[in-house]
C-alpha positions as CSV (number, residue, x, y, z in Angstrom):
1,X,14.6,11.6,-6.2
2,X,11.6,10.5,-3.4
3,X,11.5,13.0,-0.3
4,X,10.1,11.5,2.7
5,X,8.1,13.7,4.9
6,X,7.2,12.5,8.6
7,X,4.3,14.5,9.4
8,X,1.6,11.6,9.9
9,X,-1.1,14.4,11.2
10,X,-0.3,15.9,7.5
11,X,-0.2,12.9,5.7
12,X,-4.0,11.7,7.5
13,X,-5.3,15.2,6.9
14,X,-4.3,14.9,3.1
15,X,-5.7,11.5,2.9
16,X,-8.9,12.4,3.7
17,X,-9.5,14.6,1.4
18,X,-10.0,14.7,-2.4
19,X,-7.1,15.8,-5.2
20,X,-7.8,17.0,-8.5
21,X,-6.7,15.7,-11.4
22,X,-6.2,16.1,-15.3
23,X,-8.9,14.3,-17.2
24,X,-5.9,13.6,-19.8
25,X,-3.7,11.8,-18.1
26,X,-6.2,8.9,-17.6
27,X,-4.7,6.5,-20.2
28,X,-5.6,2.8,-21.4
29,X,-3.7,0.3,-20.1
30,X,-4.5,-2.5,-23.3
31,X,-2.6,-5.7,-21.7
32,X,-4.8,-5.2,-18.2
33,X,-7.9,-3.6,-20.1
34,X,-8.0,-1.0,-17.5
35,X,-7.7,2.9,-17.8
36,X,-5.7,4.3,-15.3
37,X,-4.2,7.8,-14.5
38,X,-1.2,8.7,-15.2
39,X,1.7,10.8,-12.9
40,X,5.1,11.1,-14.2
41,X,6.5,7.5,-13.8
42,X,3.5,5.8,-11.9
43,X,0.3,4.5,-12.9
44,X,-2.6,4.7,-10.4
45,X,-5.5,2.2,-10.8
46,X,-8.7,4.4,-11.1
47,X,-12.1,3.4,-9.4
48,X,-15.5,4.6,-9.5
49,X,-17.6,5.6,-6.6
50,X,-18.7,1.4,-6.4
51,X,-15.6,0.5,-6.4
52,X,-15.2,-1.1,-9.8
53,X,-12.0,-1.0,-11.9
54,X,-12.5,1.2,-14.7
55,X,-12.7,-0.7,-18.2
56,X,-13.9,-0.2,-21.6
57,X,-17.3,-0.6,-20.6
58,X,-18.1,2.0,-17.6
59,X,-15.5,4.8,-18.6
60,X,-18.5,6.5,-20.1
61,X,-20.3,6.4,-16.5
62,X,-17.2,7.1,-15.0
63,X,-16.6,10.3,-16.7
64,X,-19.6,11.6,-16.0
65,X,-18.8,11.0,-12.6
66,X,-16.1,12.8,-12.4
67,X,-17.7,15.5,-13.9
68,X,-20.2,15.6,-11.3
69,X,-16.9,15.2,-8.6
70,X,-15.6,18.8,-10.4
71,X,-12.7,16.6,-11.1
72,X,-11.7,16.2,-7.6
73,X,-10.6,12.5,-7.5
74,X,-10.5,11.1,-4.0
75,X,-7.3,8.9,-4.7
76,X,-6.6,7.9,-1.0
77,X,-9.8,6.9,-0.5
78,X,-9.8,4.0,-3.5
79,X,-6.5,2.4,-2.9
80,X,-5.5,0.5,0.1
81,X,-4.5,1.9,3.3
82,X,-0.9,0.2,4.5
83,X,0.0,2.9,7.2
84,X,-0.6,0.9,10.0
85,X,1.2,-2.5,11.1
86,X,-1.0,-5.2,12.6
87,X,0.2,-8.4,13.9
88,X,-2.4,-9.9,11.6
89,X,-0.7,-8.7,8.1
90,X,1.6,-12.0,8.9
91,X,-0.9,-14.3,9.5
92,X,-2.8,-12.9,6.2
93,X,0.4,-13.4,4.2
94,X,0.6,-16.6,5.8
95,X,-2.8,-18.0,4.5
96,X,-2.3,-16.5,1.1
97,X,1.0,-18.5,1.0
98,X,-0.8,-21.6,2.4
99,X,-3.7,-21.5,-0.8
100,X,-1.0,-21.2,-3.1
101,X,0.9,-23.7,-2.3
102,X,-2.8,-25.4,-1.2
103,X,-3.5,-25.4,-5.5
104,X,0.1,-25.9,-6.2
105,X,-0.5,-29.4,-4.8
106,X,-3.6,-29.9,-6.0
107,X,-5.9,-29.8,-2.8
108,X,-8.2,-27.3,-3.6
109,X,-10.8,-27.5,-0.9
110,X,-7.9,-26.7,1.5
111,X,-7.1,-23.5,-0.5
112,X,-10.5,-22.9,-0.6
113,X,-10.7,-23.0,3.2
114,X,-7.6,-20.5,3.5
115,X,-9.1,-18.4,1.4
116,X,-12.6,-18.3,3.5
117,X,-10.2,-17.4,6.5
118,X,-8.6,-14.9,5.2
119,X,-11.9,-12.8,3.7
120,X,-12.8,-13.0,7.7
121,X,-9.3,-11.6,8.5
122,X,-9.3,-8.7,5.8
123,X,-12.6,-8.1,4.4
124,X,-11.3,-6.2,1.4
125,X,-8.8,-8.8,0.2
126,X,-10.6,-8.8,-2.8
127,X,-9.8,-5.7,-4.0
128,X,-6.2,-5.5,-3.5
129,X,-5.1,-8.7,-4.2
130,X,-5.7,-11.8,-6.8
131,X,-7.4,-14.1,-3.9
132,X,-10.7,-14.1,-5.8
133,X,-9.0,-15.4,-8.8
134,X,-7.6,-17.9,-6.5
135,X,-11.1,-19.0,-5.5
136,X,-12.0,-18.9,-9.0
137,X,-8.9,-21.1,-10.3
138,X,-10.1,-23.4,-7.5
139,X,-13.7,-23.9,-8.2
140,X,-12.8,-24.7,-11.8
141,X,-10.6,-27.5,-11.0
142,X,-13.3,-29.0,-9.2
143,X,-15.0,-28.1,-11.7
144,X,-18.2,-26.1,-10.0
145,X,-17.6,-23.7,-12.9
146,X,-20.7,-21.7,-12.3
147,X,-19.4,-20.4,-8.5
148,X,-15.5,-20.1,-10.8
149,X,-17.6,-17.6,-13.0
150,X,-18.8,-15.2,-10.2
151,X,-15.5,-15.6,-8.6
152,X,-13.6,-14.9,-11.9
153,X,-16.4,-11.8,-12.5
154,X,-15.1,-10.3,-9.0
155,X,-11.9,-10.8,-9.9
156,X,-12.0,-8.8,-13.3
157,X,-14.2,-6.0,-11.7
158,X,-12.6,-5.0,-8.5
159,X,-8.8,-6.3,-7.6
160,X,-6.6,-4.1,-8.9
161,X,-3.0,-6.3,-8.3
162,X,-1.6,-9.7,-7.6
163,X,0.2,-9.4,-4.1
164,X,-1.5,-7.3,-1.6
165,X,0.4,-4.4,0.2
166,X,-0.3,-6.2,3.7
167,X,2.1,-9.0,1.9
168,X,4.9,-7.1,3.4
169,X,7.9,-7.9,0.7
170,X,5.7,-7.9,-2.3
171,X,5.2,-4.6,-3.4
172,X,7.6,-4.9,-6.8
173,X,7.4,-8.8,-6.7
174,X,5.3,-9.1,-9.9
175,X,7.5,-7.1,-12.4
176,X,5.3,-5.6,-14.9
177,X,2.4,-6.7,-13.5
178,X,3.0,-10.2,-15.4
179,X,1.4,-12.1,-13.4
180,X,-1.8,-10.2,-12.5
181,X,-2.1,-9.3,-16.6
182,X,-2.0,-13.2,-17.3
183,X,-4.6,-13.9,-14.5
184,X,-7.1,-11.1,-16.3
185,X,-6.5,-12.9,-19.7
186,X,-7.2,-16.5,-17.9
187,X,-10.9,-14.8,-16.5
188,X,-11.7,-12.7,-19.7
189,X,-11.6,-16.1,-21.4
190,X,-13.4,-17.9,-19.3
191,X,-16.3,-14.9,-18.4
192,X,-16.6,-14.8,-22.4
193,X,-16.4,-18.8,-23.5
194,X,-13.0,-18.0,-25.3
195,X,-11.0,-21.5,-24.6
196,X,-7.0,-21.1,-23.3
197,X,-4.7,-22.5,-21.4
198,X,-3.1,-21.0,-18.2
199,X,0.2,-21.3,-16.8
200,X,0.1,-22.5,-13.8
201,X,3.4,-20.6,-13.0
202,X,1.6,-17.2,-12.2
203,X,0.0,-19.5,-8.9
204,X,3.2,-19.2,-6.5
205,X,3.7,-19.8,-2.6
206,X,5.5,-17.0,-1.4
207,X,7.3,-16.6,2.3
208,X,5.0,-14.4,4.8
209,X,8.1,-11.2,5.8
210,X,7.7,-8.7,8.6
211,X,8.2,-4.9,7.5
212,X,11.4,-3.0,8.6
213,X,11.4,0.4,8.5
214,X,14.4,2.1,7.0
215,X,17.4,2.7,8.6
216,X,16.4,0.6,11.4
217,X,18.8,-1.5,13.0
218,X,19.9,-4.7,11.8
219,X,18.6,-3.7,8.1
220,X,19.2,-1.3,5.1
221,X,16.7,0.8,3.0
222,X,13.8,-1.3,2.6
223,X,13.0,-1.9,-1.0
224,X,9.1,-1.2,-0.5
225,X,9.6,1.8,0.4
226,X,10.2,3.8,-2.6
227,X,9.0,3.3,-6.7
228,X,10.8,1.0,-9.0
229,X,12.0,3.9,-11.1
230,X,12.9,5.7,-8.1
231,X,17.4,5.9,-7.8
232,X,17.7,8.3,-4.6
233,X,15.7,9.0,-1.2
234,X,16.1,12.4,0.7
235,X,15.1,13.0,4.1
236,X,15.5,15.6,6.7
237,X,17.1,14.9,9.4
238,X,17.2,16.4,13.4
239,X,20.4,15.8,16.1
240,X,22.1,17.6,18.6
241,X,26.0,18.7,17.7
242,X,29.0,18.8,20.5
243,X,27.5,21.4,22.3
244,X,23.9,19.8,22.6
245,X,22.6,22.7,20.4
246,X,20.1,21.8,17.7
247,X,21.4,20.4,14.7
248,X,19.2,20.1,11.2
249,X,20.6,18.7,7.8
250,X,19.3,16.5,5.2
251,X,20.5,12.9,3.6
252,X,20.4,11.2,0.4
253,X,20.3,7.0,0.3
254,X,20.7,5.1,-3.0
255,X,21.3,1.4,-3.6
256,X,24.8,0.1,-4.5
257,X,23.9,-3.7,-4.8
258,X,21.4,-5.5,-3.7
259,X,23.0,-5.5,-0.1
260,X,24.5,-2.5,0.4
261,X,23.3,1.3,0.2
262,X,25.6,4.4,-0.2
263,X,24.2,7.4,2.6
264,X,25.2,10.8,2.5
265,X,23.8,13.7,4.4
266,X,24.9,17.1,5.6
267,X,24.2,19.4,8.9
268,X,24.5,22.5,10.3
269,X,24.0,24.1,14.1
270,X,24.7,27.5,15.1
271,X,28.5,26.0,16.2
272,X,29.1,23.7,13.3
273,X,28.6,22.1,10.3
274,X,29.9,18.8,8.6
275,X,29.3,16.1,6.6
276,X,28.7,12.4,7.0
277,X,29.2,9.5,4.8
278,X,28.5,5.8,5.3
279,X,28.0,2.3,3.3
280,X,25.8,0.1,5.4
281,X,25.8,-3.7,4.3
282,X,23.5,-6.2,4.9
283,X,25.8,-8.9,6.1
284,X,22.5,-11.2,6.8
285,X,18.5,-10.9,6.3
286,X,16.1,-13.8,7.0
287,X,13.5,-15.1,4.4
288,X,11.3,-13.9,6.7
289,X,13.0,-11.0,7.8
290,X,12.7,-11.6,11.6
291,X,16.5,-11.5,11.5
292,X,18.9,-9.0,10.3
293,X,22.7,-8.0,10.5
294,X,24.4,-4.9,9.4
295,X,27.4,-3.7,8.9
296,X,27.8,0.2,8.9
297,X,31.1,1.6,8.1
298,X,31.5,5.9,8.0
299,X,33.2,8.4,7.5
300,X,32.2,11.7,9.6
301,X,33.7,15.8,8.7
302,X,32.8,18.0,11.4
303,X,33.6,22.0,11.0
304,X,33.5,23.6,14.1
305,X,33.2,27.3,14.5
306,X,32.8,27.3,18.9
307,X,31.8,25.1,21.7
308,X,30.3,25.4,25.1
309,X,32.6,25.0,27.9
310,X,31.4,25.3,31.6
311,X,28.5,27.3,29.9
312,X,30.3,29.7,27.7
313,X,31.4,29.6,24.0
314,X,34.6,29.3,23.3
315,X,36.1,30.0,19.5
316,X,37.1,27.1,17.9
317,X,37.9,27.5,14.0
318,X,39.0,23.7,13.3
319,X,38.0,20.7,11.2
320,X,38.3,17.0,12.3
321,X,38.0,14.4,10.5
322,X,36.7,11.3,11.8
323,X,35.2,7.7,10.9
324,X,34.6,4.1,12.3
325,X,31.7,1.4,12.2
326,X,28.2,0.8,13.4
327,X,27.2,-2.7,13.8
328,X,23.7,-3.9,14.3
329,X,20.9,-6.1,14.6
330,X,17.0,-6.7,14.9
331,X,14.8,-9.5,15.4
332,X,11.1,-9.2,15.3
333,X,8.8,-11.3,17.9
334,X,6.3,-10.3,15.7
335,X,4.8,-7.5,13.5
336,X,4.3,-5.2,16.0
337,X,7.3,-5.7,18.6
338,X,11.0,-6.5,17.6
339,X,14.2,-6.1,19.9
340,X,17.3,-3.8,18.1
341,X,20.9,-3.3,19.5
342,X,23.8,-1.5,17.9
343,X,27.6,-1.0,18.9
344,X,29.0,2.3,17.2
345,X,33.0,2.9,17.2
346,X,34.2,6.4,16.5
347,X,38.1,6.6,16.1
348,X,38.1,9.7,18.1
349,X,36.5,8.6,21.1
350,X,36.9,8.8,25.0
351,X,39.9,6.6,24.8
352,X,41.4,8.3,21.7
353,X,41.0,12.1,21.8
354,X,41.4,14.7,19.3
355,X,43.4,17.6,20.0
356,X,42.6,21.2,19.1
357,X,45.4,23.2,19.1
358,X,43.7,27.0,18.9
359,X,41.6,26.8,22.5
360,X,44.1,24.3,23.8
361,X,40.7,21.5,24.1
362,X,40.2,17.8,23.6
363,X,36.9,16.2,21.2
364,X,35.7,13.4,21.4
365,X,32.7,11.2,20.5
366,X,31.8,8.8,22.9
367,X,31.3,5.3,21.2
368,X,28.1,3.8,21.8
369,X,26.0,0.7,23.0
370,X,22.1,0.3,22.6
371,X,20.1,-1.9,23.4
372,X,16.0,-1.5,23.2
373,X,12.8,-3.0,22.5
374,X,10.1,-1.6,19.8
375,X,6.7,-1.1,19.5
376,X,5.7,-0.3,15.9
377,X,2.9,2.7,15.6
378,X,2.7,3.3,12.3
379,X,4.8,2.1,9.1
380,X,8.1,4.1,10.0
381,X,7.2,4.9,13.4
382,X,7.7,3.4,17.3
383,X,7.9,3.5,20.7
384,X,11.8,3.0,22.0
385,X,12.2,1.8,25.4
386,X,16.0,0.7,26.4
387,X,19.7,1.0,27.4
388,X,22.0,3.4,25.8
389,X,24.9,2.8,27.2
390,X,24.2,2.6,31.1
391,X,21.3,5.1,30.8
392,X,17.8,4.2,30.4
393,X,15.8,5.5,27.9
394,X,12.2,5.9,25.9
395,X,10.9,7.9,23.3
396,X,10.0,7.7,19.7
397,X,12.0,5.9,16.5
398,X,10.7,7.8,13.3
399,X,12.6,6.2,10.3
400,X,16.3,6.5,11.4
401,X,15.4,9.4,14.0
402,X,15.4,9.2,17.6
403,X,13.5,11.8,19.9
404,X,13.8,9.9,23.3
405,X,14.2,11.2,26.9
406,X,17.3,10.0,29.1
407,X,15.9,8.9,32.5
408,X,18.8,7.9,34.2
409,X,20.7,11.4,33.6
410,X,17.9,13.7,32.7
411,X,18.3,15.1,29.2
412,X,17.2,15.1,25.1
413,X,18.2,12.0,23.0
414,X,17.7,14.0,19.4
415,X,19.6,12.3,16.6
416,X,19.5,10.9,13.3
417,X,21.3,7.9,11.3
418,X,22.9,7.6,8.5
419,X,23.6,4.1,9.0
């Protein structure tokens, strides 16, 4: 199971700094001709202090470099950084779709000229994705093969993967690395006079997507957030119960299908405890992903031990069993900014009150309307600013929780989806 974490001042603190590693779980990876290191189920590509992929002919140098580190490996610091969402990762997936399909159809000084653009746009494409062999495939159609050669050398010694991370969609699009192992083959060949043939199949146009965080509306968990081998997420989770007292639980999220998760969580407060289950399905989701609808239904125990009345506690002792539906949608304007609205039903609500026999009292969960705009910060986290219901309000969205502040009745919006 993957436990997400929201601390980002943690998470940059930790990232600037240097972990230390076993020197025998750095293994050789024969069909890239790479050594990387090894950690349980993943594979990290290993660099040295220039920057260079580590092959069979400086892990000698390499060694002794990390000898001289005291094994402390500064991993963060040698892969790329995809924390922050620009506007710009769209328009970079767009120009790497644009030279693909650019050398699909044969017109390789416009690919050429994409790829030029995009070097301005990200300086360090080179590294994390296969644009130089791009460049390289490029030149030797034209055939300029002593410019393919230096661009086919850069390729071997520095990018570490086919799709870059800023390609938002594309983290797990090149199962097993395929793809990027046949490009390697393609320049070892060439760099070393050995004649081959390439498929031309491993050169495909792919559709620039905006990132959605998970749990956000309008979308389920977003594949590119967890490993391939990875069948659960956990995450903590923050609300208020009944009685606007603190409420702390955690949740587990697995995928179903390819559409449709399966959430369960569980909380506690000083008054109460219950448990919360829910199937979110993604009725519709764009190419791009500018557009999403989903479906939400639940199901919602709640054991309660008291709640405040008129300021005072009042015993309780009962269990009610709820459930209903959340429906809701997103649509991004662009990376940064995207609008979100939800409708929740819950079958015990204003209209529809459950009675608690003990203290004589009515519950209830008031369904809910909300409609805001977006501002993404970070990865999984944003500004809020909008209508709940008739109240205005703005805060923070951190990956299915809100912290916002209700300015039209003055109070705490703390709460957490499952859905």
């Amino acid at each position: 199971m993957h436990l997400k974490v929201y601390i980002y001042p943690s998470i940059l603190l930790f990232a600037s700094g240097c972990v230390g590693f076993k020197p025998e779980n750095i293994m050789y990876n024969r069909p890239k001709r790479q050594y990387e290191y090894v950690m349980r189920s993943d594979a990290v590509t290993l660099r040295n202090c220039n920057d260079q992929l580590i092959d069979s002919t400086n892990i000698e140098a390499f060694q002794k470099e990390l000898q001289d580190l005291e094994y402390k490996y500064p991993f963060e610091e040698r892969k790329e950084s995809n924390i922050l969402l620009r506007n710009s990762d769209f328009i970079l997936a767009k120009l790497y779709a644009d030279a693909n399909k650019a050398i699909q159809d044969k017109n390789y000084t416009l690919a050429l000229k994409n790829i030029s653009t995009m070097h301005h746009l990200y300086p360090d494409i080179d590294h994390y994705s296969d644009t130089p062999f791009l460049e390289g495939y490029a030149y030797e159609q034209l055939g300029q093969m002593s410019i393919a050669t230096v661009a086919y050398r850069n390729f071997y010694t520095f990018s570490d993967k086919k799709y870059s991370e800023l390609f938002r969609g594309y983290r797990h699009a090149d199962i097993n690395d395929s793809m990027y192992i046949a490009e390697r083959d393609h320049a070892y060949n060439l760099l070393n006079q050995i004649p081959d043939s390439m498929n031309e199949a491993v050169i495909q146009s792919i559709t620039p997507q905006y990132y959605y965080t998970d749990r956000q509306p309008g979308f389920i968990i977003n594949p590119d957030n967890y490993n391939k081998n990875i069948k659960f997420i956990g995450s903590f989770s923050l609300g208020l119960d009944l009685s606007d007292e603190l409420s702390v639980g955690f949740q587990i999220s697995t995928r179903v299908r390819k559409s449709i998760n399966f959430n369960a969580g569980l909380y506690i407060s000083s008054n109460m405890s219950g448990y919360l289950f829910s199937l979110p399905i993604q009725l519709f989701k764009s190419d791009s992903n500018n557009f999403g609808i989903k479906l939400s239904p639940f199901i919602n125990y709640k054991s309660i031990d008291s709640i405040k009345i008129d300021d005072e506690y009042c015993l309780v002792d009962e269990g009610i069993f709820d459930f209903g539906a959340k429906i809701s949608t997103s649509y991004f304007f662009s990376q940064k900014f995207y609008i979100g609205s939800h409708y929740q039903y819950n079958y015990y609500n204003r209209n529809h009150k459950f009675f608690a026999e003990k203290p004589g009292i009515l519950f209830w969960t008031n369904n809910e309307f909300d409609f805001s705009g977006y501002y993404n910060l970070f990865k999984d986290m944003s500004l809020k600013v909008g209508v709940k219901n008739t109240d205005i309000v703005a805060g923070i969205y951190l990956n299915g929780i809100e912290i916002s502040y209700n300015i039209t009745n003055p109070g705490l919006v703390l709460r957490t989806d499952v859905f």
